[in-house]
VMD Tcl script that builds the backbone (N, CA, C; Angstrom):
set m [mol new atoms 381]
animate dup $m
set s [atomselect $m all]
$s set {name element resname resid chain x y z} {
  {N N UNK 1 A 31.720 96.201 105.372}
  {CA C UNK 1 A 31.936 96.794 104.061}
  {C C UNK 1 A 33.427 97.025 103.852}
  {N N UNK 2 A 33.999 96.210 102.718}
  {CA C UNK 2 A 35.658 96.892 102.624}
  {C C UNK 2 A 35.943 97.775 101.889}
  {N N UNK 3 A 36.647 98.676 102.217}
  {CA C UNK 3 A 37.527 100.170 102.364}
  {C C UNK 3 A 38.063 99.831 100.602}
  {N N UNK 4 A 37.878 100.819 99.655}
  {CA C UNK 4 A 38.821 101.201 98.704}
  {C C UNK 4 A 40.095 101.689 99.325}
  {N N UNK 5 A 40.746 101.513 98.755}
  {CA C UNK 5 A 42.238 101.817 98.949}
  {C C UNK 5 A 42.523 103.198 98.412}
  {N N UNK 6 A 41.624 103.699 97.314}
  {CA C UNK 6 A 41.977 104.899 96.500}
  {C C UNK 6 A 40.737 105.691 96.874}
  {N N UNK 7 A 39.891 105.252 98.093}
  {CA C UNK 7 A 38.992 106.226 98.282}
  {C C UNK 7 A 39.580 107.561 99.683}
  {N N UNK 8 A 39.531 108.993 99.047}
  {CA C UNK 8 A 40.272 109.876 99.685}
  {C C UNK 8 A 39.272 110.002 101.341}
  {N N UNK 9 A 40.058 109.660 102.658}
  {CA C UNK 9 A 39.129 109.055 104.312}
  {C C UNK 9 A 40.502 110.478 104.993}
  {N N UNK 10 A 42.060 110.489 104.676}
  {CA C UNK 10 A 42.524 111.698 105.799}
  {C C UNK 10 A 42.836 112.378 105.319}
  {N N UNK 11 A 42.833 113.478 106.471}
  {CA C UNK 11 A 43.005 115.153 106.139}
  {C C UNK 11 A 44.482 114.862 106.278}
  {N N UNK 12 A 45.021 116.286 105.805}
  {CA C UNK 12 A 46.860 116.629 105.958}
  {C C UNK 12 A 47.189 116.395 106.717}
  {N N UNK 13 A 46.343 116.806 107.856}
  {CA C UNK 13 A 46.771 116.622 109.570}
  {C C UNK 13 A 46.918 115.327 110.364}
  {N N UNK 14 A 46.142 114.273 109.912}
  {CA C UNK 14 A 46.215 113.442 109.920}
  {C C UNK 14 A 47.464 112.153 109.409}
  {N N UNK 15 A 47.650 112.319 108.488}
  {CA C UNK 15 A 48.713 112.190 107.484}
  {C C UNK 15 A 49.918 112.175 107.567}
  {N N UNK 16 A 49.907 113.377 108.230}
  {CA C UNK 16 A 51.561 114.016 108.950}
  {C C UNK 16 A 51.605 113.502 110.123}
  {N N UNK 17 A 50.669 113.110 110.692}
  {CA C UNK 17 A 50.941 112.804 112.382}
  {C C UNK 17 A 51.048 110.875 112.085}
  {N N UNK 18 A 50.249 110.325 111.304}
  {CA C UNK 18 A 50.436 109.407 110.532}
  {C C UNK 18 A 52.114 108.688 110.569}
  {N N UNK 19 A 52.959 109.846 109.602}
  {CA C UNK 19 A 54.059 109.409 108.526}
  {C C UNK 19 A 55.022 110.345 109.504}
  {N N UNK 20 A 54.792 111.272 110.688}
  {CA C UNK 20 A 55.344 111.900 111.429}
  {C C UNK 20 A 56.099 112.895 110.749}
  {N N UNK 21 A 55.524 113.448 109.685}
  {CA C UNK 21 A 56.288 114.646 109.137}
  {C C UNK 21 A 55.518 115.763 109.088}
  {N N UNK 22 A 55.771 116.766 108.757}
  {CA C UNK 22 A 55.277 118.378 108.830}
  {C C UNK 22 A 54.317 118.731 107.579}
  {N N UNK 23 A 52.967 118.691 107.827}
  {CA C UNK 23 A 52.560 119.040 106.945}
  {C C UNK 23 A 52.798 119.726 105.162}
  {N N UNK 24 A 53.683 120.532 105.654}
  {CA C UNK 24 A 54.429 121.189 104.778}
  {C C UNK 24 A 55.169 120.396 104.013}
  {N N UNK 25 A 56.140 119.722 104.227}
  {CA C UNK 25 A 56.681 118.252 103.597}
  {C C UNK 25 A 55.399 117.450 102.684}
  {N N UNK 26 A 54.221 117.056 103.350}
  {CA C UNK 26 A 53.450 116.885 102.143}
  {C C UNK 26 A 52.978 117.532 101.198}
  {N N UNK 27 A 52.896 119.041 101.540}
  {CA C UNK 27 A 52.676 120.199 100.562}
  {C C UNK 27 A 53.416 120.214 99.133}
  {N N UNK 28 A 54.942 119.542 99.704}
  {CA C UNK 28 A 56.388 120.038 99.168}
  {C C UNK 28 A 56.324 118.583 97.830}
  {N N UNK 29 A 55.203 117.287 98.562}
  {CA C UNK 29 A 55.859 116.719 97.539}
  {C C UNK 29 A 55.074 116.226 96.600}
  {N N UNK 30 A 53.378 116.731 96.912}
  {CA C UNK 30 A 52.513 117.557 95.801}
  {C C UNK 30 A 52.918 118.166 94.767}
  {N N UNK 31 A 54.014 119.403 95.718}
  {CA C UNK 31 A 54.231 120.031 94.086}
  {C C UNK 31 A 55.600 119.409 93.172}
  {N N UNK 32 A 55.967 118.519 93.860}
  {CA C UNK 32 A 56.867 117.615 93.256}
  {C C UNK 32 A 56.402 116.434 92.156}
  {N N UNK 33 A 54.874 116.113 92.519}
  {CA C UNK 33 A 54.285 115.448 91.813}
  {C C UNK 33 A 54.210 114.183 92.329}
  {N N UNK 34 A 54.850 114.016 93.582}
  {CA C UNK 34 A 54.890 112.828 94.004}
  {C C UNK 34 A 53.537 111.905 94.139}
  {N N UNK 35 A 52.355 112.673 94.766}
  {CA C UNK 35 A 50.942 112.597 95.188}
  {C C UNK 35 A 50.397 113.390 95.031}
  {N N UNK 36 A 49.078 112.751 94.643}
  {CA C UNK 36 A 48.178 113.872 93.769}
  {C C UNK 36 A 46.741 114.019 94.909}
  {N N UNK 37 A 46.730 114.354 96.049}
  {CA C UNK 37 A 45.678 113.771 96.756}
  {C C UNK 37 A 44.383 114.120 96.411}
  {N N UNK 38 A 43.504 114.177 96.198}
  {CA C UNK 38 A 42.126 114.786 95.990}
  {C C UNK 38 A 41.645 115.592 97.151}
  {N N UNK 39 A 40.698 116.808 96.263}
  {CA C UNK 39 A 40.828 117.995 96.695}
  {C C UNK 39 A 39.068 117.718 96.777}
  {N N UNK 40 A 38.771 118.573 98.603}
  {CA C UNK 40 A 37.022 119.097 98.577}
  {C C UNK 40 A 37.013 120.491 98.733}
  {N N UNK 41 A 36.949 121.516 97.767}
  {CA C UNK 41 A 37.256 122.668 97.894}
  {C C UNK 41 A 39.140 123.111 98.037}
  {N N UNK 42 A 39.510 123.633 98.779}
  {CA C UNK 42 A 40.844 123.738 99.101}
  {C C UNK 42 A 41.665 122.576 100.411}
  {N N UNK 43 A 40.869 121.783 100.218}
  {CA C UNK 43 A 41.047 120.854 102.050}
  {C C UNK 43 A 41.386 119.506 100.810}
  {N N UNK 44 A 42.842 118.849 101.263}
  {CA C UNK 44 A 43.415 117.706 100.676}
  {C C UNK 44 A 42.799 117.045 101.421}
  {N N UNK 45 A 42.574 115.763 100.709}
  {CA C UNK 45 A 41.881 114.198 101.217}
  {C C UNK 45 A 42.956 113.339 100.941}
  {N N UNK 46 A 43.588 112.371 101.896}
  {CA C UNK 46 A 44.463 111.419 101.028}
  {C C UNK 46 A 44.061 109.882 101.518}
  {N N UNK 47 A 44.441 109.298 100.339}
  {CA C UNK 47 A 43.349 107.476 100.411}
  {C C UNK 47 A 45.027 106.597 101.347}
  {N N UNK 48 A 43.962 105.672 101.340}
  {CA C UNK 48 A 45.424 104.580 101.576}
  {C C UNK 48 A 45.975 104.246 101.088}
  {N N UNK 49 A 45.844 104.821 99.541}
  {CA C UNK 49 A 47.071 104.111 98.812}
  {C C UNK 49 A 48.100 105.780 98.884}
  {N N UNK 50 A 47.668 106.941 98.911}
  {CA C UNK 50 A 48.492 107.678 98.827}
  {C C UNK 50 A 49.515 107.707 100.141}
  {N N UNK 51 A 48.844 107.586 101.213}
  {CA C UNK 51 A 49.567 107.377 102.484}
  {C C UNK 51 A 50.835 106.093 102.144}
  {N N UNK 52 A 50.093 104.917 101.366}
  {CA C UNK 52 A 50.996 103.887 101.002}
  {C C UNK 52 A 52.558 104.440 100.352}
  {N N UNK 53 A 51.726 105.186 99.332}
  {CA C UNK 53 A 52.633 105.441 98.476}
  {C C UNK 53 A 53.633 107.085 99.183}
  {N N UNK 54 A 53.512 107.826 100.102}
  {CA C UNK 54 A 54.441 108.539 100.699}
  {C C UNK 54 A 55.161 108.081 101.320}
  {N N UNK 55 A 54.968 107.183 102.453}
  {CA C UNK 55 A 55.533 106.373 102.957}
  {C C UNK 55 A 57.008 105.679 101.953}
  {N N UNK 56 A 56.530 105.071 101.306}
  {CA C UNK 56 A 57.540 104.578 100.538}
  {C C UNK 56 A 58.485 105.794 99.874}
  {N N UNK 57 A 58.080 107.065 99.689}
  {CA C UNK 57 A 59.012 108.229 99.466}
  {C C UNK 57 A 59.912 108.337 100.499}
  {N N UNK 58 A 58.872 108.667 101.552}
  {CA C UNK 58 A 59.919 108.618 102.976}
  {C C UNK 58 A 60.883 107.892 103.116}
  {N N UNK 59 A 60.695 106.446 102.758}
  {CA C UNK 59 A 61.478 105.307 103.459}
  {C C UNK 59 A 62.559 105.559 102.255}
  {N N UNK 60 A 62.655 106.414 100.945}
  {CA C UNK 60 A 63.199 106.096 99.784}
  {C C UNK 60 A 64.366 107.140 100.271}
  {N N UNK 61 A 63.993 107.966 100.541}
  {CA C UNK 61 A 64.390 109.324 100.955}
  {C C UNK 61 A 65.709 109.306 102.576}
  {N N UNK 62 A 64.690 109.021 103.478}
  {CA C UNK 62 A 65.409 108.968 104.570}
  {C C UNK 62 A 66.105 107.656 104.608}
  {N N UNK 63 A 65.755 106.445 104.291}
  {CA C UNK 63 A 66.807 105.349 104.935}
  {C C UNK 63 A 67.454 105.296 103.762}
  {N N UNK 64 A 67.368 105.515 102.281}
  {CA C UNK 64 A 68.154 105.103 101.619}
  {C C UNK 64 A 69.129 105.782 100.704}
  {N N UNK 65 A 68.276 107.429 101.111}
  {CA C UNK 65 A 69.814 108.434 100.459}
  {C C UNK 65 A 68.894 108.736 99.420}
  {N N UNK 66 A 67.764 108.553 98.464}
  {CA C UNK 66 A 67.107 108.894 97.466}
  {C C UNK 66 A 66.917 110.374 97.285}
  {N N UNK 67 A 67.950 110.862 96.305}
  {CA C UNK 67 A 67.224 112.318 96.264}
  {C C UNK 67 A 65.843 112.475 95.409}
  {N N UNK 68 A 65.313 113.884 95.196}
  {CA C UNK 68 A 63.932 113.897 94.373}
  {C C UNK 68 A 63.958 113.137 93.397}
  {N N UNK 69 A 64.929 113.361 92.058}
  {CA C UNK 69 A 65.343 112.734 90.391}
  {C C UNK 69 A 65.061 111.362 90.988}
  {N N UNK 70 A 65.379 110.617 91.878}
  {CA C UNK 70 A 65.796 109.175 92.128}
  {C C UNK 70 A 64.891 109.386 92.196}
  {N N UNK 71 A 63.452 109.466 93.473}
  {CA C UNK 71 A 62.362 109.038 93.845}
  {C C UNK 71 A 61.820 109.201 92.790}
  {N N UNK 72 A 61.045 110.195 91.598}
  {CA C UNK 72 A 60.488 110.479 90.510}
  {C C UNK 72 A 60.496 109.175 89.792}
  {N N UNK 73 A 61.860 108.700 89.425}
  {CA C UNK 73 A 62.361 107.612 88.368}
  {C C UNK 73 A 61.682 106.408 89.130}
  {N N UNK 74 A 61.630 106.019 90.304}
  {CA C UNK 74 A 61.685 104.925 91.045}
  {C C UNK 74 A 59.761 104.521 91.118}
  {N N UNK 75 A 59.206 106.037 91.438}
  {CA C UNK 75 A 57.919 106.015 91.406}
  {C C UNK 75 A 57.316 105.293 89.976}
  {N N UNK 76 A 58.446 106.333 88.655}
  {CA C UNK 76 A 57.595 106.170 87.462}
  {C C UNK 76 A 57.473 104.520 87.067}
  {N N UNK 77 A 58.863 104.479 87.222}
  {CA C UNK 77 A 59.174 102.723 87.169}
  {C C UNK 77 A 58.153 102.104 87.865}
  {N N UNK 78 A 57.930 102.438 89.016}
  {CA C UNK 78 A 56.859 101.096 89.448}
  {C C UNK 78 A 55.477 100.993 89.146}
  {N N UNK 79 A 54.972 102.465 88.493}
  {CA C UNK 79 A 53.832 102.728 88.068}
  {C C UNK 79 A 53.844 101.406 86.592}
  {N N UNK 80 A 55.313 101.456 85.960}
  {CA C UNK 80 A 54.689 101.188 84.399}
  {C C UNK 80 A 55.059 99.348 85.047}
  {N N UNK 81 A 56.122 99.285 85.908}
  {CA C UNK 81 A 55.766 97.689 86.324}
  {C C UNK 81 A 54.574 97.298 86.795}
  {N N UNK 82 A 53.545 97.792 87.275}
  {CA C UNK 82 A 51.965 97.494 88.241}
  {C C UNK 82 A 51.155 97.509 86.709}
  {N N UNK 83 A 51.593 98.621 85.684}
  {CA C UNK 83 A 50.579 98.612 84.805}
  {C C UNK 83 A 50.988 96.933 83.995}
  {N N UNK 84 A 51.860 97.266 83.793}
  {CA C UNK 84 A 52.209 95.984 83.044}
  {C C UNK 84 A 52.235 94.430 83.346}
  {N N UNK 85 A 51.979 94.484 85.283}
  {CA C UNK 85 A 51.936 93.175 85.555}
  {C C UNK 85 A 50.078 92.875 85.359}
  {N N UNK 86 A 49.200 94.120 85.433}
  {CA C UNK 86 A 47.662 94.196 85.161}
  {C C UNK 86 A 47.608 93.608 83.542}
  {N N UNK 87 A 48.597 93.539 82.623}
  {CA C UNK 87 A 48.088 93.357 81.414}
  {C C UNK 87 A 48.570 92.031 81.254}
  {N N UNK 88 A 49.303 91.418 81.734}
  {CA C UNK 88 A 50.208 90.261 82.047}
  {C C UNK 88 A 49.002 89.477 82.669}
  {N N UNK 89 A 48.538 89.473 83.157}
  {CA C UNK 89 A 47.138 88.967 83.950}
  {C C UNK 89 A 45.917 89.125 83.455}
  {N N UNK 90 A 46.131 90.107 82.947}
  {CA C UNK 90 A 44.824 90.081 82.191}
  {C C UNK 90 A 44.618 88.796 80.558}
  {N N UNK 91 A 46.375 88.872 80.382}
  {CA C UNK 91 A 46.553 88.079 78.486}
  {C C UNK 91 A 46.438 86.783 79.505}
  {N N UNK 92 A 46.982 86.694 80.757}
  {CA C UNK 92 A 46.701 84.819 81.958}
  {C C UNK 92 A 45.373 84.736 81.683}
  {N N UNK 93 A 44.325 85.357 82.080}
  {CA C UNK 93 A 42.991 85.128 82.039}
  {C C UNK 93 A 42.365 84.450 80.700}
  {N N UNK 94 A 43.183 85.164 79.714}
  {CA C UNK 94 A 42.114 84.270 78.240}
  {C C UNK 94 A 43.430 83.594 77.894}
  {N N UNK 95 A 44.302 82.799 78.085}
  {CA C UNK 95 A 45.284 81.508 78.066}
  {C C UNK 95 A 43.838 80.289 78.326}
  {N N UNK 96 A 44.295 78.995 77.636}
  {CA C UNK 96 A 43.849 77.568 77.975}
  {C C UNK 96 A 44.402 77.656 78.966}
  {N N UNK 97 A 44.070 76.722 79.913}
  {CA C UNK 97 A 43.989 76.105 81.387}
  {C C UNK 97 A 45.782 76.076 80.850}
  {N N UNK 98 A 46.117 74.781 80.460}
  {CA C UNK 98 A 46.907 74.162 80.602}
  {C C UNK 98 A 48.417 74.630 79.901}
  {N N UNK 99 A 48.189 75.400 78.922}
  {CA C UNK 99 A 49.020 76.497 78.721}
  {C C UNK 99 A 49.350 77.749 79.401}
  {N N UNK 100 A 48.300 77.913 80.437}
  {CA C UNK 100 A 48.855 79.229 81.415}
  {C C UNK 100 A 49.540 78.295 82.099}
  {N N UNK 101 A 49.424 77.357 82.517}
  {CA C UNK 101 A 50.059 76.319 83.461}
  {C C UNK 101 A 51.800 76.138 82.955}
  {N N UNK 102 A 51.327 75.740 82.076}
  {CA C UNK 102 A 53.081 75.925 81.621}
  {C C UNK 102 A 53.722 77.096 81.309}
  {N N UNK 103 A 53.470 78.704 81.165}
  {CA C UNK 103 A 54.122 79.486 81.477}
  {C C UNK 103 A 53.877 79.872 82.401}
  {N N UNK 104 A 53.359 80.005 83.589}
  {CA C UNK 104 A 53.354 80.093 85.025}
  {C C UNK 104 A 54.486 79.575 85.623}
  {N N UNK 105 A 54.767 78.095 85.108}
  {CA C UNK 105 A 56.122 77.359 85.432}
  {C C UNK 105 A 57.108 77.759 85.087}
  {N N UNK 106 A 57.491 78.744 83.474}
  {CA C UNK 106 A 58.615 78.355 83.224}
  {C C UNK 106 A 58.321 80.477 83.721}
  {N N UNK 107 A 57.787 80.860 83.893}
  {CA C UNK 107 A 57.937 82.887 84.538}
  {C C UNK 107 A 58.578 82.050 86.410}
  {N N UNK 108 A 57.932 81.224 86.474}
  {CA C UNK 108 A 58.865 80.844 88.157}
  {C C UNK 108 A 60.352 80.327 88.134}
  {N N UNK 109 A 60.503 79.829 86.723}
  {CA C UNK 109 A 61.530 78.633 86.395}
  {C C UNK 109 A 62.796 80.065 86.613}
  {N N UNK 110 A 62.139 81.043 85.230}
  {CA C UNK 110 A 62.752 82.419 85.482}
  {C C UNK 110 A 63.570 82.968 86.329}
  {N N UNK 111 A 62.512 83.581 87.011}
  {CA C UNK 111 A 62.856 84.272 88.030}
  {C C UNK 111 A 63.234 83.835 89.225}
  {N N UNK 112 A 63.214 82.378 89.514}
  {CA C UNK 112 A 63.925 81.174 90.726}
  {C C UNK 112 A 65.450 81.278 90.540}
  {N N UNK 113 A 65.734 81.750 88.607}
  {CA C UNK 113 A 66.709 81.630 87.964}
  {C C UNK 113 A 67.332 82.884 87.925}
  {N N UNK 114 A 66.751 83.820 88.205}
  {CA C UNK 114 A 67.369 84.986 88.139}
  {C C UNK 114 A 68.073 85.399 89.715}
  {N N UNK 115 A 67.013 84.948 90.628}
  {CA C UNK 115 A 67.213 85.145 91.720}
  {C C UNK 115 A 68.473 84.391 92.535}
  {N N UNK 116 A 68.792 83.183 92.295}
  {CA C UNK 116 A 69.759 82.238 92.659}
  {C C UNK 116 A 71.137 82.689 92.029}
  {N N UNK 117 A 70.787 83.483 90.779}
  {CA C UNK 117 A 72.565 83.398 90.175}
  {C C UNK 117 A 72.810 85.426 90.243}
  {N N UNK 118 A 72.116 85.652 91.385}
  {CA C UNK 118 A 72.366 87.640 91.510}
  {C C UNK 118 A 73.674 87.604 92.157}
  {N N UNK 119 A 74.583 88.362 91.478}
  {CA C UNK 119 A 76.004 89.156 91.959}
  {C C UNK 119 A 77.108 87.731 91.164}
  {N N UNK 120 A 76.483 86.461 90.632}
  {CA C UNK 120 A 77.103 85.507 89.851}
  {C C UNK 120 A 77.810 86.157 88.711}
  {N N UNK 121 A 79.247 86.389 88.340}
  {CA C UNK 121 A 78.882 86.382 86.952}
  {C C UNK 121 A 79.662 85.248 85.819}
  {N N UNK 122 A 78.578 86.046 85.109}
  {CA C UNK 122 A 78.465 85.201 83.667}
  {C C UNK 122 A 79.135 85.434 82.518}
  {N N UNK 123 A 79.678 84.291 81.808}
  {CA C UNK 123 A 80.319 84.433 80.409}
  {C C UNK 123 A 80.027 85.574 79.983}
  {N N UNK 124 A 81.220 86.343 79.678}
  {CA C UNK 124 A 81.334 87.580 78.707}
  {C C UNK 124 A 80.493 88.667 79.523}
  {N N UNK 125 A 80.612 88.756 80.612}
  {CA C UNK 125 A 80.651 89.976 81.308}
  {C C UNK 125 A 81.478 90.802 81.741}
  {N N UNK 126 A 82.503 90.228 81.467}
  {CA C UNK 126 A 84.293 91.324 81.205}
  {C C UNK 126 A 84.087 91.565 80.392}
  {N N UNK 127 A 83.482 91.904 79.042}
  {CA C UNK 127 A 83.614 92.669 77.992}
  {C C UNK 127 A 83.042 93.630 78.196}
}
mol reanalyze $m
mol bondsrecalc $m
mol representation Tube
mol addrep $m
């Protein structure tokens, strides 16, 4: 049987020994809003995607200098990029065959294109 990702399986304690931080630190970033874990009575449950998603606080935090404001912005951002790549996929699904086919090519043509010319610059970027 496979595992939801958003179904709430560890306790706090777990979690922390997990991500190797102090319970309290996950307390701290609850009320930050970071993770919302689901609650059975007063006892937090957290899924694999919340573990996913602390983790990536952590890593935002400790290796890369991210204070709270940064992580908040960084979280919200990727929330509305995931929503938006779901609707992006969803308008792929009712495309003709052969017309998703050709913007499939030219979203790779893109971003092959974006990716090859990063730190390049371009006409009229001294202004």
């Amino acid at each position: 049987m496979k595992k939801k990702k958003d179904e709430p399986i560890y306790m706090i304690s777990v979690v922390a020994r997990l991500l190797e931080v102090h319970p309290q630190t996950l307390r701290m970033y609850e009320r930050e809003g970071f993770i919302r874990p689901k609650r059975t009575g007063k006892q937090r449950i957290y899924s694999e995607e919340d573990v996913e998603r602390l983790d990536m606080v952590l890593r935002l935090t400790r290796e890369l200098g991210v204070n709270k404001a940064g992580v908040d912005i960084i979280l919200r951002m990727r929330e509305r990029m995931e929503a938006l790549e779901r609707e992006v996929m969803s308008v792929m699904e009712h495309l003709d065959a052969g017309f998703r086919e050709e913007f499939e090519k030219r979203l790779r043509e893109a971003f092959s294109y974006k990716e090859g010319n990063k730190g390049k610059k371009r006409e009229g970027d001294n202004l």
